[in-house]
VEXBAFI-934352 format. One record per atom (N, C-alpha, C, CB): residue in three letters; x negated, y, z negated. Coordinates in steps of 0.2 Angstrom, whole numbers, plus 5000, padded with zeros to 4 digits. Each point is the difference from the previous one (the first is absolute). Last residue first. Glycine has a CB too. Layout:
<recs>
alaXYZ...
</recs>
This chain:
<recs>
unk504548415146unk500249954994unk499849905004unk501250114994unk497750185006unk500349945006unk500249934994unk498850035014unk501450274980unk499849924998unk500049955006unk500650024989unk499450265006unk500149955006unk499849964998unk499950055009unk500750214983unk499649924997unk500149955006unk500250014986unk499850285009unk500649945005unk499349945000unk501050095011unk499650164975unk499749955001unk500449965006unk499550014987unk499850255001unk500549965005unk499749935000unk500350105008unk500050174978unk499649924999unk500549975005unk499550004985unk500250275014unk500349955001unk499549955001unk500950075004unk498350124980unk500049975007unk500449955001unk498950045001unk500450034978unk500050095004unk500150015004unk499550044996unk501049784982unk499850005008unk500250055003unk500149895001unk498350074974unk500750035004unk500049985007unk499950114993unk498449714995unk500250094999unk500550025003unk499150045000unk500149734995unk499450044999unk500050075000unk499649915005unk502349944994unk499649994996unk499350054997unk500749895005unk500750055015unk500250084995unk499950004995unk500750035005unk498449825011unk500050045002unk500250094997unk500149895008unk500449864987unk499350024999unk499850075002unk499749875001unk502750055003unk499450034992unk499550005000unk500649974993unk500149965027unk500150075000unk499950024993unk500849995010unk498949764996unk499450085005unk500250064997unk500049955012unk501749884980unk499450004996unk499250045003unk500649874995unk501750125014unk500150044997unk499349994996unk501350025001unk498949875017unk499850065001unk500150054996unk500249975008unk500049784989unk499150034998unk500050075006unk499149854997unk502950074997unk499749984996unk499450035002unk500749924996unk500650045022unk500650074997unk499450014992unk501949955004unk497549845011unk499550055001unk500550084997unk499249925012unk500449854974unk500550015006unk499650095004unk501649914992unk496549944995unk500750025000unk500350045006unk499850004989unk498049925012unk500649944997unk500750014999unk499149984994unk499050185007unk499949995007unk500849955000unk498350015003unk500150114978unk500949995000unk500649995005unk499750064992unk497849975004unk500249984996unk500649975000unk499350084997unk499750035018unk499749925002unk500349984992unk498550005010unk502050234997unk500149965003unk499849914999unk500150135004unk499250054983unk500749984998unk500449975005unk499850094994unk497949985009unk500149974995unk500749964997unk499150084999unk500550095017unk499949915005unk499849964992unk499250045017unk501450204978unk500749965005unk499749935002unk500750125006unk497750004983unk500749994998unk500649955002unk499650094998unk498450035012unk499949944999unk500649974995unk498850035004unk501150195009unk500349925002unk499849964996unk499950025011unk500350234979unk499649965007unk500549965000unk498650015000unk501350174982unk500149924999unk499649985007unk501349994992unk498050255000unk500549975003unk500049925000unk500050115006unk499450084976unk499849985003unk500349945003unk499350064995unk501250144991unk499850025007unk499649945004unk500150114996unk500749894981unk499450035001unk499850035008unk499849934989unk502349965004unk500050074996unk499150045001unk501249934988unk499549895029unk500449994994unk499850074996unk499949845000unk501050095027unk499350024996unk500050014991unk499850085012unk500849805018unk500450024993unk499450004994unk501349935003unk498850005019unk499850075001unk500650034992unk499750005017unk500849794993unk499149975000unk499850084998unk499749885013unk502850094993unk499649944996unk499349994997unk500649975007unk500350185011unk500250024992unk500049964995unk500550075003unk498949905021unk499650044995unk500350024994unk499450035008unk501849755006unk499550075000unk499750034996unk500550025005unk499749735005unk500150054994unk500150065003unk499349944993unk500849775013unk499850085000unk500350054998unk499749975007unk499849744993unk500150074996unk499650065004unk500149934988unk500449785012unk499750065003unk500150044998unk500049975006unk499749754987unk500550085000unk499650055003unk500749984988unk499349735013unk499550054997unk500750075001unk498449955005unk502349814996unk499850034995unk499750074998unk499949915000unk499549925023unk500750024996unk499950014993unk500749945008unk497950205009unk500349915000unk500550004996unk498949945002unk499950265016unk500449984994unk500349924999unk500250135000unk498050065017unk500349954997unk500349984994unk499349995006unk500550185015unk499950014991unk500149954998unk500350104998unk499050065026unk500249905000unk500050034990unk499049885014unk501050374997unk499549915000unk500549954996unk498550044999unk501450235016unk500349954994unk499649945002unk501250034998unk499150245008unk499549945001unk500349974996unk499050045003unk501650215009unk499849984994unk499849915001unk501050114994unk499050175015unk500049935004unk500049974994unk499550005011unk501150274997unk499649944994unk500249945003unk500250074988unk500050235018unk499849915003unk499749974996unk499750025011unk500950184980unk500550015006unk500049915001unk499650145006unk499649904971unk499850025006unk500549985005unk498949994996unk501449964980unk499750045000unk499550065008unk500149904987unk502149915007unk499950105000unk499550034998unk500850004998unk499149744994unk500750025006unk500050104999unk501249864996unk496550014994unk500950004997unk500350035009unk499950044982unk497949815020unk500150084996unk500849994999unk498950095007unk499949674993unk499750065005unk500450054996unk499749955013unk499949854977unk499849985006unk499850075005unk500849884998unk499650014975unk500150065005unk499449995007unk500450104988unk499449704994unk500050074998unk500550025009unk498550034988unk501649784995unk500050005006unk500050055003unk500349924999unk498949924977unk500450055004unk500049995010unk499650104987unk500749734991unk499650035005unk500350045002unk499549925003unk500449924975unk500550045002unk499450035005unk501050024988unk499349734998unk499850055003unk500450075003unk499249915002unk500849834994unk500350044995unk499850084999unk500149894994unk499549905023unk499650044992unk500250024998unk499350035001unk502349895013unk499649954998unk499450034996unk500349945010unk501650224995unk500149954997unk499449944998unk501250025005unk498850245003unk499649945002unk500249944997unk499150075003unk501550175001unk500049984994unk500349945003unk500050104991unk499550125022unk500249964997unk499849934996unk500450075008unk499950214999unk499949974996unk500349945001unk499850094994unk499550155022unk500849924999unk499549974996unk500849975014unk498650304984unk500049935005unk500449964999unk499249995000unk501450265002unk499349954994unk500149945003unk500050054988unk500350105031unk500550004995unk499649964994unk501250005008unk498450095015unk499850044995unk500549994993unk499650085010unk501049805008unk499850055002unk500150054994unk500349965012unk499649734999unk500250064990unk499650065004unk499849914986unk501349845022unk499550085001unk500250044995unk500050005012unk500149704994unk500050064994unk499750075007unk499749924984unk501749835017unk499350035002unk500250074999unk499649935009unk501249794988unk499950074998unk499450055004unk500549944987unk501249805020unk499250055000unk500250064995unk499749985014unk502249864993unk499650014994unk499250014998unk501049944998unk500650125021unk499849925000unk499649964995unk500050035011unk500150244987unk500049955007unk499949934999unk499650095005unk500350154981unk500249965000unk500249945006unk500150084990unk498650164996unk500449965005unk500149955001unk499950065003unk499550194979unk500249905000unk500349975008unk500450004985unk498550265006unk500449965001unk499749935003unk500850125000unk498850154988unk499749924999unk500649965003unk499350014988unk499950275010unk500649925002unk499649954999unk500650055009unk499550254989unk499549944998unk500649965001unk499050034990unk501250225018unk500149954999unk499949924999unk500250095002unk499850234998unk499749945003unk500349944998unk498950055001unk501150245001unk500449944998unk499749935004unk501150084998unk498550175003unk499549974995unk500349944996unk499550124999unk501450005023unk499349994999unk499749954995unk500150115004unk502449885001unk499750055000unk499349965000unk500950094993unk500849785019unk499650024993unk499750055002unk499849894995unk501250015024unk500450024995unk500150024995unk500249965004unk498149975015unk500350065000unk500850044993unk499449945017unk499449814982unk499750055001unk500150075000unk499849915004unk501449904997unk500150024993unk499550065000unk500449874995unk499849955023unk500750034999unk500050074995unk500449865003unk497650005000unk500250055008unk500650045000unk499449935007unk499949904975unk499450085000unk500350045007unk498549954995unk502649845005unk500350034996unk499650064996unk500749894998unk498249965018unk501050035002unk500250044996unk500449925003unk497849974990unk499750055006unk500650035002unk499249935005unk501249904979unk499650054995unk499850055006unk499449924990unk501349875019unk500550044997unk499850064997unk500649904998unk497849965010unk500450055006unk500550044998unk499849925008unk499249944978unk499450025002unk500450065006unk498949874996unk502349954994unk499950064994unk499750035003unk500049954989unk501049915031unk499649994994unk499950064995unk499449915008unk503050075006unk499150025001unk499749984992unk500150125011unk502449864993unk499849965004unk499350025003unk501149975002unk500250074980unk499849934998unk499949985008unk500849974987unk499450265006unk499749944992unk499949955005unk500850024986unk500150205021unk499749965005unk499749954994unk499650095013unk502050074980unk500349995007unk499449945004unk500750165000unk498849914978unk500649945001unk500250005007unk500550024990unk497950165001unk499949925001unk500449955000unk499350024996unk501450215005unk499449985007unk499849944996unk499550115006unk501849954978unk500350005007unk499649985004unk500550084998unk498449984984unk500649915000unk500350015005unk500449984987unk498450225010unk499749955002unk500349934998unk499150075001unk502250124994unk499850015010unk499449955000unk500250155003unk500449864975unk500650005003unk500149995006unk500250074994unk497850014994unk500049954999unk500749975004unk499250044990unk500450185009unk499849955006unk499849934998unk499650095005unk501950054982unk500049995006unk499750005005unk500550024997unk499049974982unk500549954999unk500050015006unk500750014990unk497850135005unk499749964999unk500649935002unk499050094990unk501750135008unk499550005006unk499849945000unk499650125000unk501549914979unk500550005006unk499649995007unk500850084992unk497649864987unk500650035001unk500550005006unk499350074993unk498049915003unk500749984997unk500450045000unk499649954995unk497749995019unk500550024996unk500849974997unk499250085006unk499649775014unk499750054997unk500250074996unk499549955008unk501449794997unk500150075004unk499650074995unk501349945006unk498849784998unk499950054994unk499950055004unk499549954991unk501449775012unk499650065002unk500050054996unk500349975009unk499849754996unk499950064996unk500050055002unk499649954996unk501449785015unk499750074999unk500150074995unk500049955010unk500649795007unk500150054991unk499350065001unk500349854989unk501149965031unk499550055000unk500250024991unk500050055015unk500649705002unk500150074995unk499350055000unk500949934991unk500249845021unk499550055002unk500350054995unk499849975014unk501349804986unk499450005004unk499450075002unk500949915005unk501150084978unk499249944999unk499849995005unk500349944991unk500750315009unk500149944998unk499549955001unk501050035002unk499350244996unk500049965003unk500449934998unk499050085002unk499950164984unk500649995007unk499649935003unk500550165005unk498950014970unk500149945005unk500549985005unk499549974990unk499250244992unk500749955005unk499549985002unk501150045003unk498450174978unk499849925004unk500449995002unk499549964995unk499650294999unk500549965003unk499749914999unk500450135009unk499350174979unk499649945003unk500849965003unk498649984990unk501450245002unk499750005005unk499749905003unk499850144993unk502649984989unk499049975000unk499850015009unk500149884989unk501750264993unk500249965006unk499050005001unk501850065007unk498950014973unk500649985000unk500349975008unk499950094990unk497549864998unk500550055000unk500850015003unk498850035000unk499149804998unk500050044993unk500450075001unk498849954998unk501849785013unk499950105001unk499850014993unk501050065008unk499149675001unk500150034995unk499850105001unk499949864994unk500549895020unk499950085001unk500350044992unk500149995015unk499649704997unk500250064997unk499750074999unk500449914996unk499849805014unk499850085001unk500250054996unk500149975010unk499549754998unk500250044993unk499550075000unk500449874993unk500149865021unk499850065001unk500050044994unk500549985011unk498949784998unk500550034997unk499950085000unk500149894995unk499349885024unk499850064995unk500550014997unk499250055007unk500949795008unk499849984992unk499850054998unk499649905001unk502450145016unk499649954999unk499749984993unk499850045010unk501150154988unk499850025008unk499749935000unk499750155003unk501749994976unk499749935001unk499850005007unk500749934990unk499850274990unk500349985008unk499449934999unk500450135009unk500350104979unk499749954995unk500349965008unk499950034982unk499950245009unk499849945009unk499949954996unk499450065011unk501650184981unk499749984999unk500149945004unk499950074991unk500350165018unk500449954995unk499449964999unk501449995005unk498850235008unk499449984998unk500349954993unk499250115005unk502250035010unk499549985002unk499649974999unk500350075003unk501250004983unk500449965005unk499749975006unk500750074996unk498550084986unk500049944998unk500449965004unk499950054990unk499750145018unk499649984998unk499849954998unk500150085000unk501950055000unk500049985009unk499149975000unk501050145008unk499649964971unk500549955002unk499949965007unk500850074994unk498050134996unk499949924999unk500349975000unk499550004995unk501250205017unk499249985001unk500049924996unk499450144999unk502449994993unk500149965007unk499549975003unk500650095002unk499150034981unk500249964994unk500149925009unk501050134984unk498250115018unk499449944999unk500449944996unk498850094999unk502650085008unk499849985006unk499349954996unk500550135010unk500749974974unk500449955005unk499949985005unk500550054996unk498150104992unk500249944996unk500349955003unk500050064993unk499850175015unk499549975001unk500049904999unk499550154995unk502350034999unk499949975007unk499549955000unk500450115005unk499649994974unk500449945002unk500249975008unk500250054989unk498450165006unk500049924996unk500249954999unk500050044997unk500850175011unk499449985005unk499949934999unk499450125000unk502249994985unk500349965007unk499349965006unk501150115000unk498250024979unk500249934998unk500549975005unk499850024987unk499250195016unk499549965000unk500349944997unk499250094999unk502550074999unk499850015007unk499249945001unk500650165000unk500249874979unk500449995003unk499949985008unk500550074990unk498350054996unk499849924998unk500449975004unk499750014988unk500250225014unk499649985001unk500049915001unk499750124996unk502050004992unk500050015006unk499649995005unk500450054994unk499249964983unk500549955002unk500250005006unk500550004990unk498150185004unk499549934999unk500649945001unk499050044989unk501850195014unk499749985004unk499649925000unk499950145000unk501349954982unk500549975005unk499650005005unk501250044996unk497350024987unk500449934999unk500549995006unk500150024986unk499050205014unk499649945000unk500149934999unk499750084999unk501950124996unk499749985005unk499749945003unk500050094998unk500049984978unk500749955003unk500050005009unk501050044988unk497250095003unk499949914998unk500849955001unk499050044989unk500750205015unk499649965003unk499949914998unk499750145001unk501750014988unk500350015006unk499649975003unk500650095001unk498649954978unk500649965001unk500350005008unk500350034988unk498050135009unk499949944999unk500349945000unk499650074996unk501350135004unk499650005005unk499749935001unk500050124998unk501049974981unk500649985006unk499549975005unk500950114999unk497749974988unk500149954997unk500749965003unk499350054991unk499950185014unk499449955003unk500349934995unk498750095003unk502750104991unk499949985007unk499749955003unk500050074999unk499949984977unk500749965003unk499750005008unk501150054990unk497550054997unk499949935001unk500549995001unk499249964994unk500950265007unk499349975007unk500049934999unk498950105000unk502550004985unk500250015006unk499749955004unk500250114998unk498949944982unk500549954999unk500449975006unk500050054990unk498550155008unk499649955000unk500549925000unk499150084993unk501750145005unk499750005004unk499749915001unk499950154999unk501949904983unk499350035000unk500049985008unk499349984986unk503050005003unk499650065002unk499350045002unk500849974995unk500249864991unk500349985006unk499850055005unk501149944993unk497149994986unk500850035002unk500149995006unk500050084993unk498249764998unk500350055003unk500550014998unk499549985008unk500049864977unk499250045003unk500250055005unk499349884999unk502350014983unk499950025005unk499450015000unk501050025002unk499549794981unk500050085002unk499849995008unk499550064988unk502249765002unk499350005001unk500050075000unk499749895006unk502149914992unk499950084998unk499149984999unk501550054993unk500649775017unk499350045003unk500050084996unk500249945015unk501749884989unk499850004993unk499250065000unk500649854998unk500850155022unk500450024994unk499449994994unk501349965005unk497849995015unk500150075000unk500550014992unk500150015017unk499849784990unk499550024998unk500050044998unk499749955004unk502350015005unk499949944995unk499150044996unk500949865011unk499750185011unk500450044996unk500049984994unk500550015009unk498249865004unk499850075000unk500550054996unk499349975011unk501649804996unk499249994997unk499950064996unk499449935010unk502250075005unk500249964993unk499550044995unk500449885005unk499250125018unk500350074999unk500149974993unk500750055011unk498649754999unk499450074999unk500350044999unk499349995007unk502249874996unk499649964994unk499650064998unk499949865004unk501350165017unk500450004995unk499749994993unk500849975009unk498049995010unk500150075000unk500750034994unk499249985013unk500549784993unk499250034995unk500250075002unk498849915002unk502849985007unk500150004992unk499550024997unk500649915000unk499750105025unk500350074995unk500149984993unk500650055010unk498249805004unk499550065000unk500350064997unk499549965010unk501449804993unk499650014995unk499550064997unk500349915005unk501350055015unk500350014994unk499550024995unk500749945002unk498649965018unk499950084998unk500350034996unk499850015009unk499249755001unk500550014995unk500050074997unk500049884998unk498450005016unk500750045005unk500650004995unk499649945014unk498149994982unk500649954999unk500550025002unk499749974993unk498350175008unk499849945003unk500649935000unk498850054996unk501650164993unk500050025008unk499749955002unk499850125001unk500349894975unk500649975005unk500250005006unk500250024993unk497750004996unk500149935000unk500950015002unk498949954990unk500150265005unk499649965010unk500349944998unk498650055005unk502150064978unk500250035005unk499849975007unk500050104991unk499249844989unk500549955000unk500550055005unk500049924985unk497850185014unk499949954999unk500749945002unk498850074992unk501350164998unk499950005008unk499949915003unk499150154999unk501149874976unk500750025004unk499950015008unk500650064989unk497349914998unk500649944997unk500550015006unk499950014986unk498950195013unk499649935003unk500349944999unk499150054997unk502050154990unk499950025005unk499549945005unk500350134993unk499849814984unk500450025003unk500350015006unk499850024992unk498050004997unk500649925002unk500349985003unk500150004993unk499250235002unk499549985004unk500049935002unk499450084995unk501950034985unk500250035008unk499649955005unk500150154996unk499349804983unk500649985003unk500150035006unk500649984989unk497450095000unk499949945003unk500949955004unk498850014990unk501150225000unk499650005008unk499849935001unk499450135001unk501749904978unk500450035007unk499549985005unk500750134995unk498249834986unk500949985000unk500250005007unk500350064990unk498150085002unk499649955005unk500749955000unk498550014997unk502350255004unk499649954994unk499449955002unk501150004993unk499650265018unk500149924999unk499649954996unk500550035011unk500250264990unk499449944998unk500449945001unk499350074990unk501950135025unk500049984992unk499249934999unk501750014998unk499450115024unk499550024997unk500049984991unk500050105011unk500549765012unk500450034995unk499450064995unk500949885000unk498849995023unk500450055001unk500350044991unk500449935014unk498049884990unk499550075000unk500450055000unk499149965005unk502049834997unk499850034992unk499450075001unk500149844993unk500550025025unk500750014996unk499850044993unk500649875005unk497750045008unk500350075002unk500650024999unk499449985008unk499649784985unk499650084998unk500350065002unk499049955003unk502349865005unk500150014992unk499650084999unk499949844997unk499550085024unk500650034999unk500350024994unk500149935008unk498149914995unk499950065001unk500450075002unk499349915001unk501349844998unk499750054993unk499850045001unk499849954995unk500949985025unk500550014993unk499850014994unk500749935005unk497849975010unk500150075001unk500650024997unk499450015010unk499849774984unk499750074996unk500050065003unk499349934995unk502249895011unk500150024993unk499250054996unk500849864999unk499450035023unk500850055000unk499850044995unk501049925005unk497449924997unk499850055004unk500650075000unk499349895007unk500849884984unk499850024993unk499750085006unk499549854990unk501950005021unk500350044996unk499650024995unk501049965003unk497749935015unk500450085004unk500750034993unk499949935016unk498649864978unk499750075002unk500250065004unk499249944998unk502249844998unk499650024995unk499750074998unk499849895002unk500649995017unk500550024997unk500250054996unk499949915003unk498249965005unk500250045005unk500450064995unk500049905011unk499749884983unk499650044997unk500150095002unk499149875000unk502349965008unk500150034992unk499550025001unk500649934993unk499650045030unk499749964995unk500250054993unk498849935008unk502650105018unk499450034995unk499949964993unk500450135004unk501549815014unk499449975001unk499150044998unk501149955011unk501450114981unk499949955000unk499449955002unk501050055000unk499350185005unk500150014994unk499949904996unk500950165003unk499549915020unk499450014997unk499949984994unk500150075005unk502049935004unk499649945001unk499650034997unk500249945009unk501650184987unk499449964994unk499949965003unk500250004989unk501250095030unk500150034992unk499749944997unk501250075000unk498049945021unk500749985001unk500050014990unk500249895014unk498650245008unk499749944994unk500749994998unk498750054994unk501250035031unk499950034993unk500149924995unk500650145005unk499249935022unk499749954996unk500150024993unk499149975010unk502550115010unk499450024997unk499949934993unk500250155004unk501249935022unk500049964992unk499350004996unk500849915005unk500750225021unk499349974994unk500149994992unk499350075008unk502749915012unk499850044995unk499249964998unk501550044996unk499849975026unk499849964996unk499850054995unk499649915009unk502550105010unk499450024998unk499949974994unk500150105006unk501349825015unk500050014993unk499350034998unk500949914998
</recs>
């Protein structure tokens, strides 16, 4: 049997449905003033003195009715298009009658000619122009909406990847989440394992967007397939060797990750802000800076971890940079110390609570122009 090709075509007023009123707005006040300008050349054809009467109504008129002409082609309700051209004939016949003014040309002058022509001419060009501009829009708003549907796909298969993690592993608690400053994010948190051996973990895929989603995508992969049976320090090796040859050049990848052994923690962080933790017995907040380079910057990388103590009470915290790299109207950037303020502040609460209370502080101080990621770790 032979396959017929199907074509991707816009499906009647999606567009038109997923364009902002405002949008809306300025493409019919756009119908209405080359249609006025139609009006104008309507009237340069008569040779009698036109009043200001007239040339402001014609000029209404004519723009008004092009205008409820595109709103019916956008409502695929084309009746509507032979009552205005029923309304407009009305209209003008109707004027033309009451209409006594002097002639300025005879029917006869040379001159009168030359402006009928170029004023046909004219007309022709601008009603042209129009069914080329719809014709354009048209053709650019299937693109559009293809586009849409595949990044609509994108954040879906995103959000699927990157849920929110609220899990108990033993005495630790857990509590993860990924907020995108755009329709599909770059950053990642999970957690795999159980209460004898888990892994958690940050990551941030250098840039945004779709490129940025799928390698993020390709490195949850490679870390799951080995999480829970190499230390963070070898996993982070594995998974630069896996992820390596698959990134473009100027793609890289920051990590912070959590392990877990017989209730041992031990941290490696690869070019990622530090691990914050917040010291129940002082009531303190310590950092734990970056240990070595992000994932993809070199062929051969080796990465390093250390022993992390945690007692009971205290809380961990890792971040990414669109937490700490947020800037307020003067251009000047919030940082970290915020967040370890707001941490020892509100360390007490459940940890879903003092992630939404990290993250206003964060948008408090300015726009977010960067996926915000958190994964908190309580030993209870």
């Amino acid at each position: 049997m032979a396959k017929t090709k199907s074509k991707n075509i816009l499906p009647p007023g999606a567009f038109w449905r997923t364009t902002p009123i405002s949008s809306q707005l300025v493409f019919f006040a756009g119908v209405f003033s080359l249609f006025a300008c139609v009006g104008f050349l309507d009237l340069l054809l008569q040779p009698r003195y036109v009043t200001p009467w007239r040339l402001v109504l014609t000029v209404v008129v004519m723009g008004g009715l092009a205008a409820v002409c595109a709103l019916a082609g956008v409502l695929r309700k084309f009746w509507i298009i032979a009552v205005v051209a029923f309304v407009e004939a009305g209209f003008f016949t109707v004027v033309e009658s009451i209409t006594h003014s002097s002639i300025l040309l005879p029917a006869n002058s040379p001159v009168r000619t030359q402006i009928i022509i170029l004023t046909v001419g004219a007309l022709v060009s601008v009603v042209a122009g129009y069914v080329l501009f719809v014709k354009f829009l048209a053709q650019q708003g299937s693109r559009f909406f293809r586009a849409q549907t595949e990044i609509a796909l994108a954040s879906e298969i995103h959000r699927a990847l990157v849920p929110k993690i609220h899990q108990t592993f033993g005495c630790y608690e857990l509590f993860g989440a990924s907020v995108p400053s755009g329709e599909v994010g770059g950053d990642l948190v999970d957690v795999t394992g159980d209460a004898n051996c888990w892994t958690a973990y940050v990551a941030d895929v250098s840039g945004h967007g779709v490129s940025a989603g799928l390698l993020m995508a390709m490195f949850k992969t490679a870390v799951r397939t080995r999480a829970t049976d190499v230390s963070p320090d070898r996993l982070l090796g594995e998974v630069h060797r896996a992820l390596y040859p698959l990134k473009t050049t100027n793609m890289f990848v920051t990590a912070g990750f959590l392990g877990c052994t017989g209730g041992q923690l031990t941290l490696s962080l690869a070019g990622h802000p530090a691990l914050l933790r917040y010291c129940k017995r002082s009531g303190t907040v310590e950092e734990h800076p970056t240990l070595d380079l992000p994932l993809g910057i070199l062929p051969e990388q080796a990465f390093s971890a250390q022993a992390l103590a945690c007692d009971s009470g205290d809380v961990l915290l890792l971040i990414t940079d669109g937490l700490t790299e947020v800037f307020d109207k003067k251009g000047n950037e919030q940082g970290v110390e915020p967040i370890k303020a707001e941490l020892a502040r509100s360390a007490s609460l459940p940890l879903e609570d003092l992630f939404t209370n990290i993250r206003q502080v964060a948008l408090h101080s300015g726009h977010q122009d960067d996926d915000q990621t958190m994964l908190l770790v309580r030993k209870n």
